[in-house]
C-alpha positions as semicolon CSV with decimal commas, in nm:
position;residue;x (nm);y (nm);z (nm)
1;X;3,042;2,913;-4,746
2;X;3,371;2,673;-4,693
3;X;3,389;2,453;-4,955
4;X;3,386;2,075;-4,814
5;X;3,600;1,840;-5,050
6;X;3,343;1,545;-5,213
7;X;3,582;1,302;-5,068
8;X;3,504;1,403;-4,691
9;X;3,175;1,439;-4,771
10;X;3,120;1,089;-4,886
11;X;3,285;0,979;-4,622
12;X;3,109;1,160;-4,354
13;X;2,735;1,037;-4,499
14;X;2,905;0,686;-4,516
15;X;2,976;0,742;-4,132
16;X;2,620;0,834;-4,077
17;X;2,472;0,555;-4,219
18;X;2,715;0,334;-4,045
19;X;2,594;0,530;-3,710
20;X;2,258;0,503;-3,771
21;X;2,265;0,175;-3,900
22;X;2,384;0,058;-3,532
23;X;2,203;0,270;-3,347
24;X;1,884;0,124;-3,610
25;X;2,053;-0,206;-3,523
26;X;2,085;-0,153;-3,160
27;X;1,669;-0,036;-3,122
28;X;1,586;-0,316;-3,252
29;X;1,777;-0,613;-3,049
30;X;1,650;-0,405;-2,753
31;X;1,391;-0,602;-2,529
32;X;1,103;-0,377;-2,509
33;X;0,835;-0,446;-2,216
34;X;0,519;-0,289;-2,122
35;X;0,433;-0,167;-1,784
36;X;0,074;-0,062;-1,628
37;X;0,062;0,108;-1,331
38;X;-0,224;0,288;-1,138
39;X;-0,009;0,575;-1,039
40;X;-0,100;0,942;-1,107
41;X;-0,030;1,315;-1,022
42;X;0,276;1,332;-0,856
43;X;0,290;0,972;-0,761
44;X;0,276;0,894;-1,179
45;X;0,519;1,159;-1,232
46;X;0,771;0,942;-1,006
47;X;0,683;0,593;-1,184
48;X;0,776;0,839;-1,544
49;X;1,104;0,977;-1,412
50;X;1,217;0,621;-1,278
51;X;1,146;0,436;-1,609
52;X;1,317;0,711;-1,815
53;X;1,634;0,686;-1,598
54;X;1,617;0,279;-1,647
55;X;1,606;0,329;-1,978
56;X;1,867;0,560;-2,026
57;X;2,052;0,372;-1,782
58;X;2,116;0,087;-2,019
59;X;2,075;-0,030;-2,402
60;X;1,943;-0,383;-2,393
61;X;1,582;-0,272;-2,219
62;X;1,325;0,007;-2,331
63;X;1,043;-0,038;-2,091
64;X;0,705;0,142;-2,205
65;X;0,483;0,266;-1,880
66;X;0,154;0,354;-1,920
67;X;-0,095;0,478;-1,637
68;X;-0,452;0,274;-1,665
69;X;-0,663;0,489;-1,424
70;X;-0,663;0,393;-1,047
71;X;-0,635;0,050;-0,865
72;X;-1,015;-0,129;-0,995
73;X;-0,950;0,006;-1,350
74;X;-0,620;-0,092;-1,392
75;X;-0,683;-0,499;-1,254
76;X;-1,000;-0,512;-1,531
77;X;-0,802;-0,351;-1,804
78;X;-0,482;-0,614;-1,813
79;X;-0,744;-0,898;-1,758
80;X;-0,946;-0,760;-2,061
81;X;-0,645;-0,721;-2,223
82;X;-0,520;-1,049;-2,117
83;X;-0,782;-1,240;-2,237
84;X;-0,714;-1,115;-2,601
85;X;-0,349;-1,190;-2,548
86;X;-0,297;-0,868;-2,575
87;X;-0,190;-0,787;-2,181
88;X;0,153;-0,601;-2,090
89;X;0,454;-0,762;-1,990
90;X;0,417;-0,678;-1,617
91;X;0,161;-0,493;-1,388
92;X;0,089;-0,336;-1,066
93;X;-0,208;-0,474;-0,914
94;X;-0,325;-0,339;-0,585
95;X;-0,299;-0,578;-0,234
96;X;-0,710;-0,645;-0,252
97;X;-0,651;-0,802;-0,602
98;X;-0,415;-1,072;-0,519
99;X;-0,666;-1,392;-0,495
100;X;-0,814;-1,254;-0,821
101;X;-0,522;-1,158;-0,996
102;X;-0,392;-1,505;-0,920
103;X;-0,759;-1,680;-0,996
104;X;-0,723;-1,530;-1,361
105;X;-0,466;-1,683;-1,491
106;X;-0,267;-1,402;-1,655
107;X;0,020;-1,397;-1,427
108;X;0,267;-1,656;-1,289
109;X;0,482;-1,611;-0,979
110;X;0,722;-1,316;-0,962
111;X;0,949;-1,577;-0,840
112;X;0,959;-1,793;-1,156
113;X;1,106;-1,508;-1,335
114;X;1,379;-1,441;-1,091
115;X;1,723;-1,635;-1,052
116;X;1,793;-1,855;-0,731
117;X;2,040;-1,559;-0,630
118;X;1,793;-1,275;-0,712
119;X;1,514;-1,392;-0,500
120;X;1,716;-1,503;-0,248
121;X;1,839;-1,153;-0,204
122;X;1,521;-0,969;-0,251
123;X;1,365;-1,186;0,001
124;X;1,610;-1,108;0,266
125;X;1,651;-0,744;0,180
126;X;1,259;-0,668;0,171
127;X;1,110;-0,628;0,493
128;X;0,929;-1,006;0,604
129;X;0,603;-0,895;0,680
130;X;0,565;-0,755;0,300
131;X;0,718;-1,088;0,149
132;X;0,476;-1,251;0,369
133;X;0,170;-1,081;0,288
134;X;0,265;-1,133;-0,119
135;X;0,393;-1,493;-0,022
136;X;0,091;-1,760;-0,089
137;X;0,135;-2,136;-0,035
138;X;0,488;-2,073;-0,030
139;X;0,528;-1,900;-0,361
140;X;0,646;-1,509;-0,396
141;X;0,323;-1,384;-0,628
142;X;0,449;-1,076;-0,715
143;X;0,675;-0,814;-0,593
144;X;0,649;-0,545;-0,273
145;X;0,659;-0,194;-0,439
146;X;0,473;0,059;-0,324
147;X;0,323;-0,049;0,025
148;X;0,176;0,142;0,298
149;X;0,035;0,065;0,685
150;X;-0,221;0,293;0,844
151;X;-0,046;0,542;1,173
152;X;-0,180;0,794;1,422
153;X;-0,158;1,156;1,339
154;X;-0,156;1,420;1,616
155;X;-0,130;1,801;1,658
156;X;0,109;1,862;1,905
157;X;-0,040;2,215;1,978
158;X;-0,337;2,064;2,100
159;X;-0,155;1,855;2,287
160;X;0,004;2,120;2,442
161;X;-0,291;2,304;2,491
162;X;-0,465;2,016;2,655
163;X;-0,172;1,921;2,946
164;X;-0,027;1,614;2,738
165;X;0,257;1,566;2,649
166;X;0,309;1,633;2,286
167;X;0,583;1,416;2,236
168;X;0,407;1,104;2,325
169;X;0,101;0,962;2,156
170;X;-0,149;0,729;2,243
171;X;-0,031;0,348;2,160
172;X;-0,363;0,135;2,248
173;X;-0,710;0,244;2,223
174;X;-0,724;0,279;2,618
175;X;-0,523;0,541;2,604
176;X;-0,693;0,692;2,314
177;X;-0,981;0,733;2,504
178;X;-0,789;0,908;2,832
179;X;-0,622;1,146;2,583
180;X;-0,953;1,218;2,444
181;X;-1,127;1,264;2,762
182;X;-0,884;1,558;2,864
183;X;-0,880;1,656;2,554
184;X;-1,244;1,762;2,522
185;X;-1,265;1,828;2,912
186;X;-0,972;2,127;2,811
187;X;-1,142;2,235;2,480
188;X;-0,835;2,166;2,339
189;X;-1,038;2,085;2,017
190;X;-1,374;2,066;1,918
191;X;-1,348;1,681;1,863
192;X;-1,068;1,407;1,971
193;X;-1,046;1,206;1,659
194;X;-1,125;1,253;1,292
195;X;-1,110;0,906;1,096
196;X;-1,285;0,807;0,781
197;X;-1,504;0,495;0,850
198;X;-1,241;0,237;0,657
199;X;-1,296;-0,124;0,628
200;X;-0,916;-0,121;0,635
201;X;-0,880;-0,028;0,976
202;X;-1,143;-0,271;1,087
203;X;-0,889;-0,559;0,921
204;X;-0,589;-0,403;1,086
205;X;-0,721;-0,415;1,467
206;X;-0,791;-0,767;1,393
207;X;-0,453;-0,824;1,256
208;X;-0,290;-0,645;1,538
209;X;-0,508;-0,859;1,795
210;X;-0,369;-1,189;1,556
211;X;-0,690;-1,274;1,444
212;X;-0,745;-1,386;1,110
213;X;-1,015;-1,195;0,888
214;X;-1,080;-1,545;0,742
215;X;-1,072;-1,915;0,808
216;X;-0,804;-2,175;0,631
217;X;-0,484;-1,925;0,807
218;X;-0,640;-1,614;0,619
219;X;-0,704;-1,795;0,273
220;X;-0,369;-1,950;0,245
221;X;-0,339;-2,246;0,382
222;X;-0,650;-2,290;0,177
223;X;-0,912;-2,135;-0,004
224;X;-1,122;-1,886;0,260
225;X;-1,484;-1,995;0,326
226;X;-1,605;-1,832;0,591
227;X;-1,513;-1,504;0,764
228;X;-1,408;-1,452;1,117
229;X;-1,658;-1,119;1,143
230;X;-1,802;-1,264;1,473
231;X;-1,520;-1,347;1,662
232;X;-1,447;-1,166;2,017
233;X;-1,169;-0,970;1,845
234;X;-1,438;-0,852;1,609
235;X;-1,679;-0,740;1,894
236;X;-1,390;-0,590;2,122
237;X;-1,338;-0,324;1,784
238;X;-1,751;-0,279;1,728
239;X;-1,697;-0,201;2,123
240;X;-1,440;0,047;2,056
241;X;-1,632;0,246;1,831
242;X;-1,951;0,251;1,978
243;X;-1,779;0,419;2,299
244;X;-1,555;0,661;2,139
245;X;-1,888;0,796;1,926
246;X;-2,078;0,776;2,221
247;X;-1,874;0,979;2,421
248;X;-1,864;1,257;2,152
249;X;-1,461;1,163;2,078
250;X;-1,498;1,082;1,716
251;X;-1,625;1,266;1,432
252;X;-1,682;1,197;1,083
253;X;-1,876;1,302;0,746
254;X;-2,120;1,076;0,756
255;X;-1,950;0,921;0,394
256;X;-1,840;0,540;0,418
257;X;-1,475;0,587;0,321
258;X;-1,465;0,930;0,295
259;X;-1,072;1,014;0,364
260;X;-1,071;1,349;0,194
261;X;-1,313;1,504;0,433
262;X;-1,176;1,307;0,743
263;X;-0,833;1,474;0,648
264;X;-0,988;1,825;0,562
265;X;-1,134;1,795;0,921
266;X;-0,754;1,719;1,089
267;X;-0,628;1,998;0,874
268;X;-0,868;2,278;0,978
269;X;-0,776;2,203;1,337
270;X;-1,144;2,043;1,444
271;X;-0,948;1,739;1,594
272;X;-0,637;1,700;1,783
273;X;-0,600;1,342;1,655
274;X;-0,668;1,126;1,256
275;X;-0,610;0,809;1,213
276;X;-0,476;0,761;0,855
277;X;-0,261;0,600;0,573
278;X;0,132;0,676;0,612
279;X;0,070;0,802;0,282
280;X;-0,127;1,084;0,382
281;X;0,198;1,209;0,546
282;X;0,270;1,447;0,273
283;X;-0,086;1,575;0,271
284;X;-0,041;1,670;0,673
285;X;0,268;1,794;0,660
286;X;0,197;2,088;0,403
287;X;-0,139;2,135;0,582
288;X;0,002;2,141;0,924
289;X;0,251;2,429;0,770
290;X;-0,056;2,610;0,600
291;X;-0,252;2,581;0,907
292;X;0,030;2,685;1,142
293;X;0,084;2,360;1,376
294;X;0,316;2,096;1,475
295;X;0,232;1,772;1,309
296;X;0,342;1,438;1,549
297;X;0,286;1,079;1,433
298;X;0,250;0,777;1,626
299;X;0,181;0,377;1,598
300;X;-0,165;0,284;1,469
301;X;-0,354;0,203;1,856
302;X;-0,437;-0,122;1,911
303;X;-0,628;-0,312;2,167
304;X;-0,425;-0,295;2,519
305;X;-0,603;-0,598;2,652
306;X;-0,420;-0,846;2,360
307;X;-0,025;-0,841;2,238
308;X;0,017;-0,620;1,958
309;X;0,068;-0,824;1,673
310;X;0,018;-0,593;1,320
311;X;-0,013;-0,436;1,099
312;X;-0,099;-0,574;0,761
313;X;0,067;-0,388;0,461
314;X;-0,145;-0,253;0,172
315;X;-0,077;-0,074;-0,135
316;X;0,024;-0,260;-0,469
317;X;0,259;-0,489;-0,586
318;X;0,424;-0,566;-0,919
319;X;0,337;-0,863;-1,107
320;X;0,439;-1,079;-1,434
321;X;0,237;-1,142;-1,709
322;X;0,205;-1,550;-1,814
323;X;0,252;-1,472;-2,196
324;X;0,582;-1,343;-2,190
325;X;0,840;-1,477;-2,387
326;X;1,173;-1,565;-2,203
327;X;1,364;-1,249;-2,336
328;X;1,118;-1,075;-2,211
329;X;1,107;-1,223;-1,871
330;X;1,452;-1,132;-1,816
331;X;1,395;-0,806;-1,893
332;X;1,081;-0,782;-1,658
333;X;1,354;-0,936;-1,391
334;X;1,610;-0,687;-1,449
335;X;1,384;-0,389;-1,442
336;X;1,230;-0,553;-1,122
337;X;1,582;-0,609;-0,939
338;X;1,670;-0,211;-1,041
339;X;1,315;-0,080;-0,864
340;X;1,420;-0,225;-0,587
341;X;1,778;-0,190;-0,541
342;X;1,843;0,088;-0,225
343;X;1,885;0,414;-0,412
344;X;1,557;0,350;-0,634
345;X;1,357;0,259;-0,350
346;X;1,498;0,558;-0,132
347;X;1,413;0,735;-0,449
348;X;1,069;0,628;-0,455
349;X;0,988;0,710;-0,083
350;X;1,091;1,045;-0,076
351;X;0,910;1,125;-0,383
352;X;0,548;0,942;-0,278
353;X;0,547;0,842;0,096
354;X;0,526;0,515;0,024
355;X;0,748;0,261;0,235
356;X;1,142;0,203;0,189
357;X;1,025;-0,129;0,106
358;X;1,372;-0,274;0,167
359;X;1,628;-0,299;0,479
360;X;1,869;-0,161;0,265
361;X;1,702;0,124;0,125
362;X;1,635;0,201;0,464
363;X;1,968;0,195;0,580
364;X;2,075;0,447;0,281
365;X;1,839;0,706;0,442
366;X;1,949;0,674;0,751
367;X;2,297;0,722;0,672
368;X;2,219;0,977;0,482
369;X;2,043;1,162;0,772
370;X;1,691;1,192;0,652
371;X;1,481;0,975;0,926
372;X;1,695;1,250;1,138
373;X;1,563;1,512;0,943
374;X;1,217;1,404;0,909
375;X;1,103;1,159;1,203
376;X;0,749;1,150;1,066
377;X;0,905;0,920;0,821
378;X;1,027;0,668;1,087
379;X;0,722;0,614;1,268
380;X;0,569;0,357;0,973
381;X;0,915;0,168;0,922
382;X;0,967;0,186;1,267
383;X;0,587;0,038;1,301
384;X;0,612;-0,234;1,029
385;X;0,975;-0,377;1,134
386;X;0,838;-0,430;1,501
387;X;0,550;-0,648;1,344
388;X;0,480;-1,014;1,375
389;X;0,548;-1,239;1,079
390;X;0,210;-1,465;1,110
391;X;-0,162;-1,576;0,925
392;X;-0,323;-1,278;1,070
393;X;-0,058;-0,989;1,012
394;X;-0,044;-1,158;0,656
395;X;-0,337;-1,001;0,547
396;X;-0,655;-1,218;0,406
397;X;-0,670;-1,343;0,103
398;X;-1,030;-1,368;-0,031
399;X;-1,203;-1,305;-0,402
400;X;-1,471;-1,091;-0,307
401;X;-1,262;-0,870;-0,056
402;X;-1,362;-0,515;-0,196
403;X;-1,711;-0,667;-0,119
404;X;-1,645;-0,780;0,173
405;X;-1,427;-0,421;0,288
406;X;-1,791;-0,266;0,187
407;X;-2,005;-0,460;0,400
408;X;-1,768;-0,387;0,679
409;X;-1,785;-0,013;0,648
410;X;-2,184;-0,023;0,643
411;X;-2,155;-0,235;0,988
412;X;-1,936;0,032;1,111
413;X;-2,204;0,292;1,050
414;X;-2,475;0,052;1,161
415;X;-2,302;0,029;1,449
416;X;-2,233;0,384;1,552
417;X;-2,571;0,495;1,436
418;X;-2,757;0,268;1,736
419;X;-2,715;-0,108;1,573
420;X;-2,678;-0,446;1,781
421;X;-2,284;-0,495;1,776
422;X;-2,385;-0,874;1,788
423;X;-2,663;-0,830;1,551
424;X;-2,496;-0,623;1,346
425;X;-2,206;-0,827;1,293
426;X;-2,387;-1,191;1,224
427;X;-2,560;-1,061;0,946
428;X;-2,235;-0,878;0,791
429;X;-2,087;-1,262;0,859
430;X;-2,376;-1,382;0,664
431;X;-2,332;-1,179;0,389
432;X;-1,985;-1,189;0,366
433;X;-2,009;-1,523;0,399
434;X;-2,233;-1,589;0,097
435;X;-2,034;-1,339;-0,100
436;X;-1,719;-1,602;-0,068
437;X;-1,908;-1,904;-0,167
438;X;-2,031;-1,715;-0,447
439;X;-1,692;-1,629;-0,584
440;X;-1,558;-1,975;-0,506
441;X;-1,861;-2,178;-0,659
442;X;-1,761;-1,995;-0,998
443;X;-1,438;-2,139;-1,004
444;X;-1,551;-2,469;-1,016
């Protein structure tokens, strides 16, 4: 062994502990924030490779994500937490949490956090009608991140097959219903239309006719008391389904939100048509592959008889925590500004299927030739840049709205199993009704 001289050994421990005093020294100025997400699987995976590359993208920030289970789980744990001052720095909370993630009290404005010149530019970068929906009584809440609107799937085989032209799907539910019709008349497919009785859907044909799911401009001009659940646009989508079940168009599993099985049912080529989340696009396109067809997407239909006006966005959104100190609010800002800068959020697309939440993210993959590549992916930005800024396309904001998404779906299947459309829908009015003033009576 090569004798080292002491002198050069000293010297080289002394430069070790200098090292590792500043890198000691360096850990410890850093700002470190804690993130919980509801993202999993692959989606998870993506939210775990972008945080790593933030962090090793600078020195000043370590942030610490940490999955808490899906969308319900992950609201209740960071207001458990919360209330023990013991919540993370920042948060996704999903679009349905919104009145109650503001009600609590754990989180201020997104925009409080952000410089003049930051919000300024996020707000014209992200696409309007997802500031809008996250926008209430003028304030930016929280932040757009991983969004999604609901489009039409097709199988252009069946198309084919039935004398239609596969390279043009139906755009209003009229023309839903003609497609069907020679559709079944051809046997093209066993059934027209596979779709998962959603709540969701419901609020997005009333959206896309511009009426608001609730009074006071959706919730925010003021706080929602009463739903709109009996209103003509309401009726004209009770219609809608009565007749396509009726006619033997539509089929389903007989499960209230059962999208697994609705999909499963697309896939195995028993419909020609689904009616689905754009972030099901993944899901389709492997299955079309495995099951040896041509997948097409379209716009979500809407009523032909009104201007289309929707959709309404959902997903999640990131939020701020109220306890943070103001180091740490800067750091929450910074890490917020990267997420959304072009080549993160063209990042995060092609890795979950969520939107390119941003015009410039957009125009990244367009240069770079992937819309080209995969025009599936342009149907839903195409879709959401065409819509309406207004109250109704802004989505409803209401406390008791996964209650109220319930008692939709069970009209739905009242509905299509023989039930009064008008009957059907004043008593869902009455108890969603009674389901608001019981949320808003508590906050008194």
């Amino acid at each position: 062994m090569r004798k080292v001289h002491r002198s050069t050994f000293l010297l080289a421990v002394a430069l070790i502990a200098v090292f590792s005093f500043a890198s000691l020294t360096a850990a410890q100025d850093a700002v470190e924030i804690d993130f919980w997400h509801a993202m999993s699987g692959g989606n998870g995976e993506a939210v775990t490779a972008l945080v790593a590359d933030f962090n090793a993208s600078q020195s000043a920030i370590v942030v610490n994500e940490q999955n808490k289970g899906n969308y319900d789980e992950t609201l209740n744990a960071v207001i458990q937490a919360s209330g023990q001052g013991e919540g993370p720095n920042m948060a996704q909370i999903f679009d349905l949490g919104t009145p109650l993630a503001i009600d609590s009290g754990f989180f201020v404005p997104v925009e409080s956090v952000l410089s003049e010149e930051q919000l300024e530019a996020l707000e014209a970068d992200i696409v309007a009608p997802l500031v809008n929906y996250f926008t209430i009584n003028d304030t930016l809440w929280s932040l757009p991140w991983n969004n999604s609107t609901p489009i039409l799937y097709y199988n252009k085989d069946m198309y084919e097959a039935a004398g239609l032209d596969p390279e043009v799907p139906p755009a209003t539910w009229q023309e839903l219903e003609e497609h069907c019709a020679v559709i079944m008349e051809t046997g093209a497919a066993p059934y027209c239309l596979s779709s998962q009785i959603y709540g969701w859907y419901f609020e997005q044909w009333l959206a896309l006719q511009g009426q608001e799911l609730a009074n006071n401009g959706n919730g925010r001009a003021d706080r929602a008391t009463e739903t709109n659940l009996t209103s003509p646009a309401a009726v004209a989508i009770m219609e809608f389904w009565q007749r396509i079940n009726d006619a033997g168009y539509w089929t389903y599993t007989g499960r209230l939100h059962d999208n697994q099985g609705a999909n499963q049912i697309f896939i195995a080529k028993q419909a020609a048509i689904i009616l689905e989340s754009t972030g099901a696009l993944r899901t389709f396109t492997t299955g079309a592959a495995e099951s040896g067809f041509e997948l097409g997407t379209g716009f979500f239909p809407t009523n032909a008889d009104v201007e289309r006006q929707g959709p309404i966005i959902g997903g999640a959104s990131l939020w701020v925590s109220a306890g943070n100190t103001d180091e740490e609010n800067a750091a929450v800002a910074e890490f917020l500004v990267w997420l959304e800068a072009p080549e993160q959020m063209a990042r995060w697309h092609q890795a979950t299927g969520y939107m390119p939440d941003t015009l410039s993210s957009q125009e990244l993959l367009e240069s770079e030739g992937y819309f080209e590549e995969n025009p599936n992916q342009r149907t839903a930005v195409d879709q959401l840049n065409a819509a309406a800024v207004n109250s109704a396309t802004a989505g409803a904001i209401m406390g008791p709205f996964p209650q109220i998404r319930v008692i939709v779906e069970q009209s739905i299947q009242a509905v299509v199993s023989g039930g009064d459309i008008t009957t059907v829908l004043e008593d869902a009015k009455l108890q969603a009704d009674a389901a608001i003033a019981d949320y808003n009576s508590r906050l008194q």
